[in-house]
Backbone as CSV, one residue per row, in Angstrom:
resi,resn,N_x,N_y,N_z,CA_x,CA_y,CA_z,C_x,C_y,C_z
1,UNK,155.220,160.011,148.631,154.508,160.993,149.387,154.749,160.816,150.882
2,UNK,154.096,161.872,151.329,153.906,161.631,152.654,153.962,160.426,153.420
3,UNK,152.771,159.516,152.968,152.192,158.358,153.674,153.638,157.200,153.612
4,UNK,154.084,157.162,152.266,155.287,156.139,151.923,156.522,156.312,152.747
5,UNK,156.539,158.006,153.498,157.879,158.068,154.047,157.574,157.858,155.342
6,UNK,156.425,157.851,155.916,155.870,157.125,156.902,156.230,155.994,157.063
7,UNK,155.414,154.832,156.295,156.016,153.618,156.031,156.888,153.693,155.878
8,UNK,157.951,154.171,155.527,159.651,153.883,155.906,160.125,153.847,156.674
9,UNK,159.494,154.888,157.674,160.261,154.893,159.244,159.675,153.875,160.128
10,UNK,158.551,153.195,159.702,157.877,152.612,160.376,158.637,150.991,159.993
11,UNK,158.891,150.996,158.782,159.891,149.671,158.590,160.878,149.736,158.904
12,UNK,161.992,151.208,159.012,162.943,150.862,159.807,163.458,150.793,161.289
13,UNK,162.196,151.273,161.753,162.346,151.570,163.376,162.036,149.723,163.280
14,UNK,161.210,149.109,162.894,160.843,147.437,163.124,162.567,146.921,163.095
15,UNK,162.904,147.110,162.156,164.054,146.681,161.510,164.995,146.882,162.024
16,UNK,164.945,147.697,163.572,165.998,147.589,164.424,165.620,146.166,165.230
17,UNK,164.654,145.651,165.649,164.671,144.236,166.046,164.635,143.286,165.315
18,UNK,164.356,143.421,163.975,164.223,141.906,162.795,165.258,142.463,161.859
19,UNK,166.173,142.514,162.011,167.904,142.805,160.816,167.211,142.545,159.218
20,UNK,166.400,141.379,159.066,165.957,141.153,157.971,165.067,141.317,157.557
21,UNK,164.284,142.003,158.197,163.082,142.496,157.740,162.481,143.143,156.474
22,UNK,163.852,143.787,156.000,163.181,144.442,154.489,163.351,143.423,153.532
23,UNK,164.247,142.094,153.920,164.356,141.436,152.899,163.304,140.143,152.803
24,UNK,162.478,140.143,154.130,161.177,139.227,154.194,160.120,140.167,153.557
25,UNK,159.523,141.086,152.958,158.800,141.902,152.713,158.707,141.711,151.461
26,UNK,157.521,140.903,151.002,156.955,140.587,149.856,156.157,140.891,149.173
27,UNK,155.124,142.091,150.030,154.177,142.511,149.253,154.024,143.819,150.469
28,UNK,153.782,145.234,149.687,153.557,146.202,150.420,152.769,147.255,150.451
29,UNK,151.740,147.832,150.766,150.495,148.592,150.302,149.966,149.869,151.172
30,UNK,150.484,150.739,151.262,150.278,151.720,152.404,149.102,152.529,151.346
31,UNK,148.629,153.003,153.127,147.103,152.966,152.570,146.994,154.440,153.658
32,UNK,145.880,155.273,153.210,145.874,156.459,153.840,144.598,156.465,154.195
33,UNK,143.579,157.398,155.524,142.304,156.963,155.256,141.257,157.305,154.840
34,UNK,142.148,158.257,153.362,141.045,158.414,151.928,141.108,157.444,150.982
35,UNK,142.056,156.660,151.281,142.218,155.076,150.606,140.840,154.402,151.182
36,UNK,140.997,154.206,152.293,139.500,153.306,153.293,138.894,154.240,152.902
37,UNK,138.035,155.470,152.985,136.784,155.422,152.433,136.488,155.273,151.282
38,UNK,137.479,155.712,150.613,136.942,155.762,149.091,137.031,154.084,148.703
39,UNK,137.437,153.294,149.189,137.075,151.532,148.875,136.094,151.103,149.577
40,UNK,136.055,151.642,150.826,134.940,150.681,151.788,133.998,151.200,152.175
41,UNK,133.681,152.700,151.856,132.384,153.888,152.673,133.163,154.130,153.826
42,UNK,133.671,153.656,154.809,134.133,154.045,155.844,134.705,155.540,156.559
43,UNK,133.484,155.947,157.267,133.260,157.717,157.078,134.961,158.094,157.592
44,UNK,135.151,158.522,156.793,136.594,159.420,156.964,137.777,158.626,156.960
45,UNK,137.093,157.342,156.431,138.206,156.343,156.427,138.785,155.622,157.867
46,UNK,137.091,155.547,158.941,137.749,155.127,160.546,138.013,153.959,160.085
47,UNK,138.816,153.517,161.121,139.358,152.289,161.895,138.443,151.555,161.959
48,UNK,137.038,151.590,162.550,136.277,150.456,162.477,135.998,149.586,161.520
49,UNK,135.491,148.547,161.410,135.027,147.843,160.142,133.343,147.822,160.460
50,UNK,132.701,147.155,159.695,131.311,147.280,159.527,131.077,146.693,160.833
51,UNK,129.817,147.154,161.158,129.125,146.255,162.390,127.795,145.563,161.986
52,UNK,128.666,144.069,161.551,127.795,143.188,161.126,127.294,142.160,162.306
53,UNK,126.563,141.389,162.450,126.316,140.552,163.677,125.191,139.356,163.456
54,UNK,126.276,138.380,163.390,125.421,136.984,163.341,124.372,136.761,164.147
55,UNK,123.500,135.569,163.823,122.214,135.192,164.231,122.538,134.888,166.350
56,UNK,123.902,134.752,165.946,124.553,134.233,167.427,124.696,135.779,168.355
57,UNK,124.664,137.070,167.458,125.532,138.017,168.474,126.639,138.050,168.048
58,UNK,127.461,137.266,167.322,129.117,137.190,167.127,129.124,138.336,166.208
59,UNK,130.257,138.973,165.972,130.523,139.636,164.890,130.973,139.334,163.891
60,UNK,130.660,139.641,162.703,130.815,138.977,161.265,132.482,139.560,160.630
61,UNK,132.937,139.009,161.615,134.437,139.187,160.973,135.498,138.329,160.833
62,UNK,136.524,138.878,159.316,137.551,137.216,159.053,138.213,137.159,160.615
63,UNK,138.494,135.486,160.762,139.252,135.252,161.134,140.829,135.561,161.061
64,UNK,142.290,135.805,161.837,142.868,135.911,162.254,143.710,134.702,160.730
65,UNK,143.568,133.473,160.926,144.242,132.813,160.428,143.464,132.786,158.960
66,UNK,144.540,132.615,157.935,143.911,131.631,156.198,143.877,130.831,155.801
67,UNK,143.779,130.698,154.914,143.922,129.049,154.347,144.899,128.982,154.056
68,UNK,146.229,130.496,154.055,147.060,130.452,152.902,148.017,130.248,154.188
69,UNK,148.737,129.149,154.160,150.145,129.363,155.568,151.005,130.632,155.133
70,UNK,150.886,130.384,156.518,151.799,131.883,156.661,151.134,133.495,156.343
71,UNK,149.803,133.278,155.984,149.178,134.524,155.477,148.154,134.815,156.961
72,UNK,148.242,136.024,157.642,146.981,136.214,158.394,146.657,137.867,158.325
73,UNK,145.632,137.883,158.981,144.843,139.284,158.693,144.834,139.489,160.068
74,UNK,144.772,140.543,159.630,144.738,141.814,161.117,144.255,143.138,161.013
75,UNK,143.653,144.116,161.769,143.291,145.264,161.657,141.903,145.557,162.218
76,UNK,141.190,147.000,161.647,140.028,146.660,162.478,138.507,145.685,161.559
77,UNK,138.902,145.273,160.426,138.431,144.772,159.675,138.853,143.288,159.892
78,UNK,138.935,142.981,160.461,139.940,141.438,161.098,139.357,140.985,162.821
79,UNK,139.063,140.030,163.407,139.374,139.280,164.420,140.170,140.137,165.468
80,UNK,139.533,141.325,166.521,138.326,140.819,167.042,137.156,142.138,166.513
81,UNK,137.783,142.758,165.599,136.711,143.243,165.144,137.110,145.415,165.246
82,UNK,136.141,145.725,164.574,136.143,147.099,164.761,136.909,147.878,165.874
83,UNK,136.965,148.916,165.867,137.580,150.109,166.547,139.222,149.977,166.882
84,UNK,139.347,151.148,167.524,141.152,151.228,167.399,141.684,150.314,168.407
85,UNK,141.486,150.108,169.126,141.661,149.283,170.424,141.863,147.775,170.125
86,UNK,140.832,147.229,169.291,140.688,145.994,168.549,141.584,145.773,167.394
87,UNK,141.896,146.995,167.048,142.741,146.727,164.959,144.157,145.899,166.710
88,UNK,144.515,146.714,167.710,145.535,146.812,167.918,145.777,145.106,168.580
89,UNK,144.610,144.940,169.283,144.462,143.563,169.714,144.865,142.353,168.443
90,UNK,144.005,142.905,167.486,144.191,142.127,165.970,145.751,141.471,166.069
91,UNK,146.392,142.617,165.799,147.845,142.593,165.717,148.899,141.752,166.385
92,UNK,148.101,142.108,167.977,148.931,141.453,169.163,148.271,139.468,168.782
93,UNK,147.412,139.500,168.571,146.758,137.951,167.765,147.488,137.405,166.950
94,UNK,147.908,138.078,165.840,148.836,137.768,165.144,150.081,137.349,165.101
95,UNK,150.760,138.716,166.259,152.180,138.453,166.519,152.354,137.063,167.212
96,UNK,151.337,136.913,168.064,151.372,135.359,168.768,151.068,134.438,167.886
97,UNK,150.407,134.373,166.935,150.115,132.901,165.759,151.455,132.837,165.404
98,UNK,152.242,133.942,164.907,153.591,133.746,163.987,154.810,133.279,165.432
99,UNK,154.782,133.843,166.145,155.786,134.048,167.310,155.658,132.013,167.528
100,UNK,154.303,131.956,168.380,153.818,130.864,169.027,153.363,129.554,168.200
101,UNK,152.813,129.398,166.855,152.145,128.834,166.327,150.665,128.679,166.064
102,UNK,150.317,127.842,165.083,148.603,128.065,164.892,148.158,127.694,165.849
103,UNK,148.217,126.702,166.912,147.886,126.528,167.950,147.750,127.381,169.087
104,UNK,148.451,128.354,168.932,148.281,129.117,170.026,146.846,130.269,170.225
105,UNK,146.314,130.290,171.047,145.071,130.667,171.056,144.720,132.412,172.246
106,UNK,145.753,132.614,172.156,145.900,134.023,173.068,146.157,133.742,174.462
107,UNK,145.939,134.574,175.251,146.801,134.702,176.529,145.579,133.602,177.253
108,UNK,145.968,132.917,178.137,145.208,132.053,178.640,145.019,132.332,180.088
C-alpha cells in the first residue's frame, strides 16, 4: 500500500548514506496512524504518548536504551517523551547512543 511505498523511499533515500542498510534491517513494521489509535487510543493516532507523571514530575516514559544491546527505542512514546518535536529529539538520542556509545549522554 501506500504506507509500505513510503517506507521504501524512506529506506532508500537513508541508503544513499549507509550502502548497507537494507542488508542490516532485521525487523520492519510500518505503521499508519490508524495503526496508533486503534492499539493505543491515541486520538487520530497523534504523535504524543500518554501524559503520565511520576511522584517526581518526571514523565513516565521508556528509556532510550534496553537491556537488549544494540536495541533502543525512540519516538514520541520513548525518552523525552510526547509530541512531534520530542519523537524527533528521541531519534537524534538515539542516533548519538549508536554513532557515540552508551556512554554518551547528549550534547553537553
Amino acid at each position: 500500500g501506500v504506507a509500505e511505498a513510503f517506507a521504501d523511499r524512506v529506506v532508500a533515500a537513508a541508503a544513499a548514506a549507509v550502502p548497507d542498510l537494507r542488508d542490516r534491517i532485521l525487523w520492519r513494521e510500518v505503521r499508519t496512524p490508524a495503526d496508533t489509535a486503534a492499539d493505543t487510543g491515541a486520538a487520530g493516532g497523534a504523535v504524543p504518548g500518554p501524559a503520565l507523571a511520576g511522584l517526581d514530575g518526571r514523565a513516565l516514559v521508556p528509556a532510550n536504551r534496553t537491556r537488549i544491546p544494540g536495541l533502543y527505542t525512540a519516538g514520541g512514546w520513548s525518552h523525552p517523551g510526547g509530541g512531534l518535536a520530542h519523537a524527533g529529539m528521541s531519534g537524534a538520542l538515539v542516533a548519538g547512543l549508536i554513532v557515540h556509545g552508551d556512554d554518551w549522554h547528549g550534547s553537553q
